[in-house]
DSSP file (Angstrom, degrees, kcal/mol; ACC not computed):
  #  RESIDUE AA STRUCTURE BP1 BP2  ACC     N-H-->O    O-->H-N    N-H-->O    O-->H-N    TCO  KAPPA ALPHA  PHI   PSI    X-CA   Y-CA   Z-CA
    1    1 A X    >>        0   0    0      0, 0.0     4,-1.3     0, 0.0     3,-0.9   0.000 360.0 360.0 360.0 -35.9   71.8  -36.9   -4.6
    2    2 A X  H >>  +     0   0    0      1,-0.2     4,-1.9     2,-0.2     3,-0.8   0.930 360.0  47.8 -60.4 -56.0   68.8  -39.1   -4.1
    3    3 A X  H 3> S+     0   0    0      1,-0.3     4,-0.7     2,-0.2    -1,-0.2   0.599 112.0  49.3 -84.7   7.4   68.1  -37.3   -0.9
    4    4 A X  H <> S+     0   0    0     -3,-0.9     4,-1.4     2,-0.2    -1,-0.3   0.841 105.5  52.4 -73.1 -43.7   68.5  -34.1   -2.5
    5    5 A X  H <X S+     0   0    0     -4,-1.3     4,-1.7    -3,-0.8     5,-0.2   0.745 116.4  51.0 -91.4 -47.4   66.2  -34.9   -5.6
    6    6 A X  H  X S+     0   0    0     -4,-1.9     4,-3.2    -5,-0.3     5,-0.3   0.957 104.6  46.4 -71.0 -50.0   63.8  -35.8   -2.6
    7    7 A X  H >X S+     0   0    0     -4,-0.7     4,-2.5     1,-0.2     3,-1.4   0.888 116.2  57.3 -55.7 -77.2   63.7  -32.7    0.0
    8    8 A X  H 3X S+     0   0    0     -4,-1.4     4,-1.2     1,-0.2    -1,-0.2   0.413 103.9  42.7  15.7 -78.1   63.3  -30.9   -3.3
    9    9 A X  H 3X S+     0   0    0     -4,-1.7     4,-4.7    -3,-0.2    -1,-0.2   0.688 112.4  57.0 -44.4 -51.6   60.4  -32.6   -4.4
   10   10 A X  H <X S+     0   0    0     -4,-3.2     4,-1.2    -3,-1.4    -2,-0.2   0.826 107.0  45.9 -58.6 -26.6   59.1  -32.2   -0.9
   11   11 A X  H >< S+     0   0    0     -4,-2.5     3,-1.0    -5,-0.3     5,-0.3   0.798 108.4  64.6 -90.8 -98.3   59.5  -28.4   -0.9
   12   12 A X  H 3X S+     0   0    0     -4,-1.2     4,-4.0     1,-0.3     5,-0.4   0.605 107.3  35.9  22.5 -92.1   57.9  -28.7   -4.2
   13   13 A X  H 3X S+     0   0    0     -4,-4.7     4,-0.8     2,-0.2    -1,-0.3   0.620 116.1  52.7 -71.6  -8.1   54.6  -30.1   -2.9
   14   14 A X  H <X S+     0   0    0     -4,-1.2     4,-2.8    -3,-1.0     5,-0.2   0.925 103.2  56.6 -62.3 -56.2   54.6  -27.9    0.2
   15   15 A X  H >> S+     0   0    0     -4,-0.3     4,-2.0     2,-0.3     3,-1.3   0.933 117.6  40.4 -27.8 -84.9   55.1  -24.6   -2.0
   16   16 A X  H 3X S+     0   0    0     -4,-4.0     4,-1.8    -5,-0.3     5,-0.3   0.913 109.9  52.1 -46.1 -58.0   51.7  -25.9   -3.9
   17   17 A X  H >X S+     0   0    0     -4,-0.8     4,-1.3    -5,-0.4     3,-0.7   0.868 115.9  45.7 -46.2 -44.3   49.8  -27.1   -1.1
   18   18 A X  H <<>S+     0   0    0     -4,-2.8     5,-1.1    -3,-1.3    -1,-0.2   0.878 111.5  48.7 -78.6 -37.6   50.6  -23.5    0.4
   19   19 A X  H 3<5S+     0   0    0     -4,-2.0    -1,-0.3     3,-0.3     3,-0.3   0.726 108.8  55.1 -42.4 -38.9   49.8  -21.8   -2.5
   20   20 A X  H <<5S+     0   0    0     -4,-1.8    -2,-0.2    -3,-0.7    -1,-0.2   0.692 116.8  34.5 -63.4 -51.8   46.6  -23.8   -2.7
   21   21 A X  T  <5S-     0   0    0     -4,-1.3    -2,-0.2    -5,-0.3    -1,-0.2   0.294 115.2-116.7 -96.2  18.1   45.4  -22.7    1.1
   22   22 A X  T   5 +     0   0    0     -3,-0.3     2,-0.3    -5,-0.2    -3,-0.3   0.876  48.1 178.9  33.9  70.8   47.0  -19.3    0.3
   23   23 A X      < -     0   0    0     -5,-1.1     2,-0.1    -8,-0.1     8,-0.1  -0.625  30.9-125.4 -88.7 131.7   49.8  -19.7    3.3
   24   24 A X        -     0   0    0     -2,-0.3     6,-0.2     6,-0.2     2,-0.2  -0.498  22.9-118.7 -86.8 150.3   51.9  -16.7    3.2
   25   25 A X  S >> S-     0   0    0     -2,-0.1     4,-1.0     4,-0.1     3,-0.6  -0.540  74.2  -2.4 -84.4 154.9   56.2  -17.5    2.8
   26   26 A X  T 34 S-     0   0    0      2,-0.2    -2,-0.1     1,-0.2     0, 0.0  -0.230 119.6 -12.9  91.9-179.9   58.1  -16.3    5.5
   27   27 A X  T 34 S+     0   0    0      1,-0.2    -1,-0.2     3,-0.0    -3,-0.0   0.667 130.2  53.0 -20.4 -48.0   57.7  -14.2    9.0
   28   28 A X  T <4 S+     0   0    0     -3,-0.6    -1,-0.2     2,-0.0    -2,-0.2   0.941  81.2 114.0 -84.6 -22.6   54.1  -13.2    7.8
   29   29 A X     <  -     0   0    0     -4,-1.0     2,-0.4    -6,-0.1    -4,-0.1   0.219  50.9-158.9 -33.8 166.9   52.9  -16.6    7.1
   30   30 A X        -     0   0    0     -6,-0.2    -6,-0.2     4,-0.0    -1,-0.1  -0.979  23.7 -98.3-153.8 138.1   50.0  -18.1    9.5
   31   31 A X     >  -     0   0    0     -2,-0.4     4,-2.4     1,-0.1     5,-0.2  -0.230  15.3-138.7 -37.1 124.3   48.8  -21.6   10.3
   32   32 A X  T  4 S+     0   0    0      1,-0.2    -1,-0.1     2,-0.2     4,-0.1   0.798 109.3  54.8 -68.3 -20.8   46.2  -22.8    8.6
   33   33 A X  T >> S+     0   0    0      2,-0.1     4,-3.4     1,-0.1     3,-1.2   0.931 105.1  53.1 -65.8 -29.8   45.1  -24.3   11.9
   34   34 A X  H 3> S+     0   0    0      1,-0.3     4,-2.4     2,-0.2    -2,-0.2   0.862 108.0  53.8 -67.0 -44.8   45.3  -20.8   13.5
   35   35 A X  H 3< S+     0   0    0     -4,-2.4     4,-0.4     2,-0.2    -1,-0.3   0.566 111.2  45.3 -74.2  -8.0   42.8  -19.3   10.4
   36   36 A X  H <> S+     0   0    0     -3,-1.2     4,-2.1    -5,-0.2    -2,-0.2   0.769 109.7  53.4-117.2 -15.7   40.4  -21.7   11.1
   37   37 A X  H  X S+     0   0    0     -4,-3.4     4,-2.3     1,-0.2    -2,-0.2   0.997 112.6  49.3 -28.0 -70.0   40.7  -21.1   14.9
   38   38 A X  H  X S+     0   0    0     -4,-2.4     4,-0.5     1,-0.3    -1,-0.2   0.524 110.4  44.7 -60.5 -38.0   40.1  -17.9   13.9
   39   39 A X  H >> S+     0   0    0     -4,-0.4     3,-3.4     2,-0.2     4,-1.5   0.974 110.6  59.5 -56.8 -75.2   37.0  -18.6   11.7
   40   40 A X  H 3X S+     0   0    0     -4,-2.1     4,-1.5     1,-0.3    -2,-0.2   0.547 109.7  40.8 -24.1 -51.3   35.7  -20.8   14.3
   41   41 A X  H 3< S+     0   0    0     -4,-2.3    -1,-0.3     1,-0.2    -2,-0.2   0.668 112.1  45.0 -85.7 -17.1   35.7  -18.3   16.6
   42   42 A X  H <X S+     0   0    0     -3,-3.4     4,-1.4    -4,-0.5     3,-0.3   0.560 114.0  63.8 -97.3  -5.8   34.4  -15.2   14.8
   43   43 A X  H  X S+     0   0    0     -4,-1.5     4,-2.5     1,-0.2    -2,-0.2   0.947 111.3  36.3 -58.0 -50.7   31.6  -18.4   13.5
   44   44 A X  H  < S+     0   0    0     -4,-1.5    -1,-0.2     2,-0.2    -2,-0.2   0.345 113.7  57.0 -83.3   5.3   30.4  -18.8   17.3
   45   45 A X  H  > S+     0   0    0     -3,-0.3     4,-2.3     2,-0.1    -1,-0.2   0.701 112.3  42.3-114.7 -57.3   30.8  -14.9   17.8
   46   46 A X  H  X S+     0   0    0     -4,-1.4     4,-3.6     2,-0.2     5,-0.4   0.993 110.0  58.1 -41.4 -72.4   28.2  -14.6   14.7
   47   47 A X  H  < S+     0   0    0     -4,-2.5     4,-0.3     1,-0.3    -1,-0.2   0.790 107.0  45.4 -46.0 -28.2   26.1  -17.3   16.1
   48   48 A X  H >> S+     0   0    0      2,-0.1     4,-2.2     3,-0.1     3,-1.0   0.914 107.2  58.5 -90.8 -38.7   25.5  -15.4   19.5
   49   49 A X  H 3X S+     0   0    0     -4,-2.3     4,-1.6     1,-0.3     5,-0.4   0.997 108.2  47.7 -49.1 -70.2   24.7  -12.1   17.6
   50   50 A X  H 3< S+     0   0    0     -4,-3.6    -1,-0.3     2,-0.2     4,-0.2   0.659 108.4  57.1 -56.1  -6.8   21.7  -14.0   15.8
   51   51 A X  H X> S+     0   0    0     -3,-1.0     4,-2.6    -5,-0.4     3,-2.0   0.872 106.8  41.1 -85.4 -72.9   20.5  -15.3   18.6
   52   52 A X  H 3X S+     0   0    0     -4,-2.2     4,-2.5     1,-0.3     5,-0.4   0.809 111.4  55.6 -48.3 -40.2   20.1  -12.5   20.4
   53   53 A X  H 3< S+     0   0    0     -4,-1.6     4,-0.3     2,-0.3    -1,-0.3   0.687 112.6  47.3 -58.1 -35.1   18.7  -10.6   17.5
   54   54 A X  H <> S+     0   0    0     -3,-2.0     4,-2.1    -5,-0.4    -1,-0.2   0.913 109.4  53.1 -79.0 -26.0   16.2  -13.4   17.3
   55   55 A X  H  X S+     0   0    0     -4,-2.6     4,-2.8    -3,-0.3    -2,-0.3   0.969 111.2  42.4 -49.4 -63.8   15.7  -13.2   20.7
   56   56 A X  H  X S+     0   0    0     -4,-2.5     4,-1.6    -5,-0.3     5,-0.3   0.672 118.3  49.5 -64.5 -10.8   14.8   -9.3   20.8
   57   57 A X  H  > S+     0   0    0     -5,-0.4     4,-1.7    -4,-0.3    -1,-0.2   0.934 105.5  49.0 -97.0 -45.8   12.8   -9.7   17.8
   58   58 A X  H  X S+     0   0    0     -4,-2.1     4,-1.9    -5,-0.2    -2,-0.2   0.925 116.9  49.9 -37.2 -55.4   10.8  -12.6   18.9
   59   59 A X  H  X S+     0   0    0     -4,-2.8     4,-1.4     2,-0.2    -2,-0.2   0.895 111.8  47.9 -68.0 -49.8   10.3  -10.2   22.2
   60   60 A X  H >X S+     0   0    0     -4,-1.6     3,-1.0     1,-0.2     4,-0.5   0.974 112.6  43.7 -77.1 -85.3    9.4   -7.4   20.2
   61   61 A X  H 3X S+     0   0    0     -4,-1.7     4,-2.1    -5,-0.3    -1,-0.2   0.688 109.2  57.7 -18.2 -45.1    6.7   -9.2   17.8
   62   62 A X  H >X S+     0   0    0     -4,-1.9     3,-1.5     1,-0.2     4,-0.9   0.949 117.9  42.9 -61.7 -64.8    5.1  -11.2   21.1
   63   63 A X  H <X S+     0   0    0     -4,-1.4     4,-0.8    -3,-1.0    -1,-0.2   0.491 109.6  47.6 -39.9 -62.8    4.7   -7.2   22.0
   64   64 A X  H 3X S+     0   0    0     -4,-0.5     4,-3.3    -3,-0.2    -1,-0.3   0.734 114.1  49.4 -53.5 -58.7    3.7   -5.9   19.2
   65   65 A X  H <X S+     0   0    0     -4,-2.1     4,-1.3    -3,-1.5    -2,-0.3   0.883 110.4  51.9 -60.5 -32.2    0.9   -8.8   18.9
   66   66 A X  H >X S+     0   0    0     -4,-0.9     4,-2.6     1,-0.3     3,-0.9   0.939 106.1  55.6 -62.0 -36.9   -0.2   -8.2   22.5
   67   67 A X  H 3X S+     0   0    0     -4,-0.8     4,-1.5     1,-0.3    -1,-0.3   0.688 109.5  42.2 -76.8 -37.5   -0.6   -4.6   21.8
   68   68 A X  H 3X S+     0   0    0     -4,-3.3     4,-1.2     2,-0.1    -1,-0.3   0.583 111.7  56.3-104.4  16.1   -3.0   -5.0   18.8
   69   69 A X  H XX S+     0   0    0     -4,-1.3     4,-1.4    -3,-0.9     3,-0.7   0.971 110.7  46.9 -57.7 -63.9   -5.0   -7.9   20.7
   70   70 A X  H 3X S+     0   0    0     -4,-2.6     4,-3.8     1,-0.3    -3,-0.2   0.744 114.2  44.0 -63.2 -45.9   -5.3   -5.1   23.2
   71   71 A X  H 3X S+     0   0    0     -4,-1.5     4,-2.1     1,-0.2    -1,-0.3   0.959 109.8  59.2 -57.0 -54.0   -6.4   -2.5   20.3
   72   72 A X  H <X S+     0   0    0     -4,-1.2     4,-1.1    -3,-0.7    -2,-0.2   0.708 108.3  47.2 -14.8 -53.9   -8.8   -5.2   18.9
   73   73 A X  H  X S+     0   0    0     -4,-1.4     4,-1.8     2,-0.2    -1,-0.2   0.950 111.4  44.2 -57.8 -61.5  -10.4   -5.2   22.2
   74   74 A X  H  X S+     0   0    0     -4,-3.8     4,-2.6     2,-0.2     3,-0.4   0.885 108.9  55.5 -81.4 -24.9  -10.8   -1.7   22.7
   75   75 A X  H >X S+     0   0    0     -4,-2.1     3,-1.5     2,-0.2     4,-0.7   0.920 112.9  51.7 -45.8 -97.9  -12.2   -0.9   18.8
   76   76 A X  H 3< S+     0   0    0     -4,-1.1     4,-0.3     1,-0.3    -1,-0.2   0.338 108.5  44.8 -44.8 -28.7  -14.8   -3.6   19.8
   77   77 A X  H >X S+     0   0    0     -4,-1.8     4,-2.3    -3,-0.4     3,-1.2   0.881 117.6  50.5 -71.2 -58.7  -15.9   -2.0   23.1
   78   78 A X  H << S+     0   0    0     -4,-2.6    -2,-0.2    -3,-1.5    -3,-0.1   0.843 112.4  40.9 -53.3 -38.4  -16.0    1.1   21.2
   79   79 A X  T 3X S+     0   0    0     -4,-0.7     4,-0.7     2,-0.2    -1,-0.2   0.605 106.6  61.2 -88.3  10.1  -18.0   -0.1   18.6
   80   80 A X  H <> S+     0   0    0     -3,-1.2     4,-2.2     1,-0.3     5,-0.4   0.762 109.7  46.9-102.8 -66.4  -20.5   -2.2   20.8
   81   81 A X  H  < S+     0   0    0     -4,-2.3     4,-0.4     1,-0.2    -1,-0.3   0.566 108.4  54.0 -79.6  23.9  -21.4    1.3   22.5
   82   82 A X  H  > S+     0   0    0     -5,-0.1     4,-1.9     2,-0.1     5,-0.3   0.399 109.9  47.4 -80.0 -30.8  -21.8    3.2   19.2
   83   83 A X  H  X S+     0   0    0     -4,-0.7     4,-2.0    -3,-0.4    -2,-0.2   0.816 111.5  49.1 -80.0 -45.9  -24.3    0.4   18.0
   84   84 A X  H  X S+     0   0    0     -4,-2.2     4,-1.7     2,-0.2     5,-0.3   0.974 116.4  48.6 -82.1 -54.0  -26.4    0.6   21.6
   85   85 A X  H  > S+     0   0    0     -5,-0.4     4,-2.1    -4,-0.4     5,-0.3   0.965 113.4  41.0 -47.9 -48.4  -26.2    4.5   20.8
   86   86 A X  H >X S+     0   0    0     -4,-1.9     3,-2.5     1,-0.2     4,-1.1   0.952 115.3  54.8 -66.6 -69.7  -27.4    4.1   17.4
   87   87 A X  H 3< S+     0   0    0     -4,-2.0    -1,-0.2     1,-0.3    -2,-0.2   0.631 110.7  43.7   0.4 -87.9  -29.8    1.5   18.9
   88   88 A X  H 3X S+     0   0    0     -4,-1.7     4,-1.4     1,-0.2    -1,-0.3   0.493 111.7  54.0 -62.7 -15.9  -31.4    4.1   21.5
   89   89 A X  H <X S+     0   0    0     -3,-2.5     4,-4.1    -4,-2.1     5,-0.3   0.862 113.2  45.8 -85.3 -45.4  -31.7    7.1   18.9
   90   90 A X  H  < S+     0   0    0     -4,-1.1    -2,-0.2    -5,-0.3    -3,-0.1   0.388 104.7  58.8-102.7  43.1  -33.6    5.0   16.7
   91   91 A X  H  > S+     0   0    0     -5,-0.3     4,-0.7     3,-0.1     3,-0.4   0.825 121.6  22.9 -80.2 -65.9  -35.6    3.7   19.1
   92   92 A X  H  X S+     0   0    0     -4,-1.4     4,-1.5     1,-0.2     5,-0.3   0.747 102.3  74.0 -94.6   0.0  -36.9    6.8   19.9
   93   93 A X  H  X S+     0   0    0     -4,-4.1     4,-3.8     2,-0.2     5,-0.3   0.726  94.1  59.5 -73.5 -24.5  -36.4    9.2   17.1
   94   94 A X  H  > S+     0   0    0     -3,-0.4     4,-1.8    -5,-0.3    -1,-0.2   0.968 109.5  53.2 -66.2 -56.9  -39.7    7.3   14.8
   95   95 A X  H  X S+     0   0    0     -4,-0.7     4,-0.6     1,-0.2    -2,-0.2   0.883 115.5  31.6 -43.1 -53.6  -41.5    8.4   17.9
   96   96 A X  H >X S+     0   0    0     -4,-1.5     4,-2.2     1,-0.2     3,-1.7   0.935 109.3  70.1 -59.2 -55.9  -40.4   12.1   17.8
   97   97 A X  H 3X S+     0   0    0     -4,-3.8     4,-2.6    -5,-0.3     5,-0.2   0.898  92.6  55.4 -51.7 -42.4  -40.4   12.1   14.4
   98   98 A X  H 3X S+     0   0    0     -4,-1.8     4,-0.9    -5,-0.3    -1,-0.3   0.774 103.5  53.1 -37.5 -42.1  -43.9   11.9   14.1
   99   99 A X  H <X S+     0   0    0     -3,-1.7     4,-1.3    -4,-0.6    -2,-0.2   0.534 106.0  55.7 -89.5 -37.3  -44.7   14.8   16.2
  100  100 A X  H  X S+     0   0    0     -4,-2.2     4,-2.3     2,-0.2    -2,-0.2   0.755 103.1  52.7 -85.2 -18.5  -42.6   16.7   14.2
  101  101 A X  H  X S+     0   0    0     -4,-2.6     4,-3.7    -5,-0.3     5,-0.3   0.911 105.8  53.8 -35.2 -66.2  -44.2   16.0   11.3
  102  102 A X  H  X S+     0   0    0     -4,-0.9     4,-3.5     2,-0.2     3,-0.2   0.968 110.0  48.5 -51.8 -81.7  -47.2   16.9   12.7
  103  103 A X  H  X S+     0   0    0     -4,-1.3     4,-2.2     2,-0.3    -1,-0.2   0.777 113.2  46.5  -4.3 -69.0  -45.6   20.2   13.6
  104  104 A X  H  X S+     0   0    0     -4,-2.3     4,-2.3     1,-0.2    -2,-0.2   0.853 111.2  52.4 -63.6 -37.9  -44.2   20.7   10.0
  105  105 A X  H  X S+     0   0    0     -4,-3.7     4,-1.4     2,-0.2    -2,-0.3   0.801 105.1  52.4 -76.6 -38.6  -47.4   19.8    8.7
  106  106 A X  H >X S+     0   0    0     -4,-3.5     4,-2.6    -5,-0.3     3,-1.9   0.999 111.8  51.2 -54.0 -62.8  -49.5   22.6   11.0
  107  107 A X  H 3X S+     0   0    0     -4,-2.2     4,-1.8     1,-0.2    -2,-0.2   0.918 107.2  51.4 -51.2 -43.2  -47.1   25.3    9.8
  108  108 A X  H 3X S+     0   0    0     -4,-2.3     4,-1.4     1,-0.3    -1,-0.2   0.696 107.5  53.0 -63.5 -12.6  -47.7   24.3    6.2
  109  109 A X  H <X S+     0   0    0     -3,-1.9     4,-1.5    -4,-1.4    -1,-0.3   0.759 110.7  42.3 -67.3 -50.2  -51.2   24.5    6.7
  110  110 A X  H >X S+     0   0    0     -4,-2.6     3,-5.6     2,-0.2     4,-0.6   0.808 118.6  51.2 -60.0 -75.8  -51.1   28.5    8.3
  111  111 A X  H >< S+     0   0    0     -4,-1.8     3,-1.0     1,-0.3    -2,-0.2   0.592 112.1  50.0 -33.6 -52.3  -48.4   29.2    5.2
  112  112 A X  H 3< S+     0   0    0     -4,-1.4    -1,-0.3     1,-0.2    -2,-0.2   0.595 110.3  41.7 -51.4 -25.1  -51.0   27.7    3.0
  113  113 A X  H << S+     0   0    0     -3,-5.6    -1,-0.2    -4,-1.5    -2,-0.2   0.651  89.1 105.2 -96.1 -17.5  -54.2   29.7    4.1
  114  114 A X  S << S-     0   0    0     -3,-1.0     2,-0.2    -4,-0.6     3,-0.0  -0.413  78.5-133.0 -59.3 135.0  -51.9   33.1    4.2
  115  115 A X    >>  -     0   0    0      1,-0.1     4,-1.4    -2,-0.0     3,-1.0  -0.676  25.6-104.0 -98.7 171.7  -53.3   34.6    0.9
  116  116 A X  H 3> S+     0   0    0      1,-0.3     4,-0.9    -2,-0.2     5,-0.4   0.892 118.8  60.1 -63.8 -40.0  -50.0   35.8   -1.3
  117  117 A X  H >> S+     0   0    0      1,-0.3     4,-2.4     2,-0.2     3,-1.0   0.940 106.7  43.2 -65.2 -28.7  -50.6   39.5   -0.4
  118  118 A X  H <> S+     0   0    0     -3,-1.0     4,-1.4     1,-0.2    -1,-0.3   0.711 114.4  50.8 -84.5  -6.3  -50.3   39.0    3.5
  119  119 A X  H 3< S+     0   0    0     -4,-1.4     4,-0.3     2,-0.2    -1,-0.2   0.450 108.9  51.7 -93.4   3.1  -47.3   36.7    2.9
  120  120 A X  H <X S+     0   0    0     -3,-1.0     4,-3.3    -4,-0.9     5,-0.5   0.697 114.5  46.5 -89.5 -74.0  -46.0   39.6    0.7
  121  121 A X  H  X S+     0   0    0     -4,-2.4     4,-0.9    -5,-0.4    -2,-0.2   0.720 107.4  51.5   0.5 -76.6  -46.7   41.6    3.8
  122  122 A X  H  X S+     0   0    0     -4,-1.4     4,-1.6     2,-0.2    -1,-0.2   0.885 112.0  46.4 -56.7 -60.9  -45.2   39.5    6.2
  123  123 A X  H >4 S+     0   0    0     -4,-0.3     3,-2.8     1,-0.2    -2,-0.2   0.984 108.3  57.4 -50.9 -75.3  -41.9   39.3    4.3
  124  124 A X  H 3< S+     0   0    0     -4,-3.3    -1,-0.2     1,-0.2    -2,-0.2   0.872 108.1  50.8 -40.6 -57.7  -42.0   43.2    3.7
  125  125 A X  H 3<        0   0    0     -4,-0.9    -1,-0.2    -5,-0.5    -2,-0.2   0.842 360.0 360.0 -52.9 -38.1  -42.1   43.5    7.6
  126  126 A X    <<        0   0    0     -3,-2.8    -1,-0.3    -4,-1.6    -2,-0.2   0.589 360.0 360.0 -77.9 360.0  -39.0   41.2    8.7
């Protein structure tokens, strides 16, 4: 009876322990080594998927950065001749401007000496 009282017991404390790692009874049961094979492997399966994904992303960013150095470049070349344009109009444009002054100022002179009736005149004609 004593080794009865004992298997027993033993069954006893398998039954929890399997209940405890959730071990299925029976045919369907599975090894608990087999489920953490099983882990293990879909762990290192994971682990190459994020690596590459860090990989392609890393590659993409490098890309990405090169690509608005490259923009960076060309906005500065672009604005560097927009600055030598603005430069060279108002270099010469006080010069010109003068002269059109000059210009503006002659006409305002005639308009001014036209007495109102020939500028009445004038108008009527155009």
């Amino acid at each position: 009876m004593a080794g009865g009282t004992t298997n027993k017991a033993l069954k006893d404390r398998v039954s929890h322990l399997e209940n405890f790692v959730s071990v299925l009874d029976g045919d369907g049961a599975v090894a608990l080594s087999v489920q953490t094979e099983q882990h293990t492997i879909e762990l290192v399966d994971l682990r190459k998927i994020l690596d590459d994904f860090m990989t392609e992303t890393s590659a993409r960013i490098t890309n990405i950065m090169e690509d608005v150095v490259s923009l960076t470049d060309i906005v500065k070349i672009n604005l560097k001749c927009l600055e030598d344009d603005i430069a060279f109009v108002k270099k010469f444009v006080p010069a010109h401007s003068n002269a059109i002054r000059e210009d503006i100022g002659h006409d305002q002179l005639k308009i001014a000496k036209i007495s109102p009736e020939r500028r009445m005149l004038e108008r009527n004609k155009g």
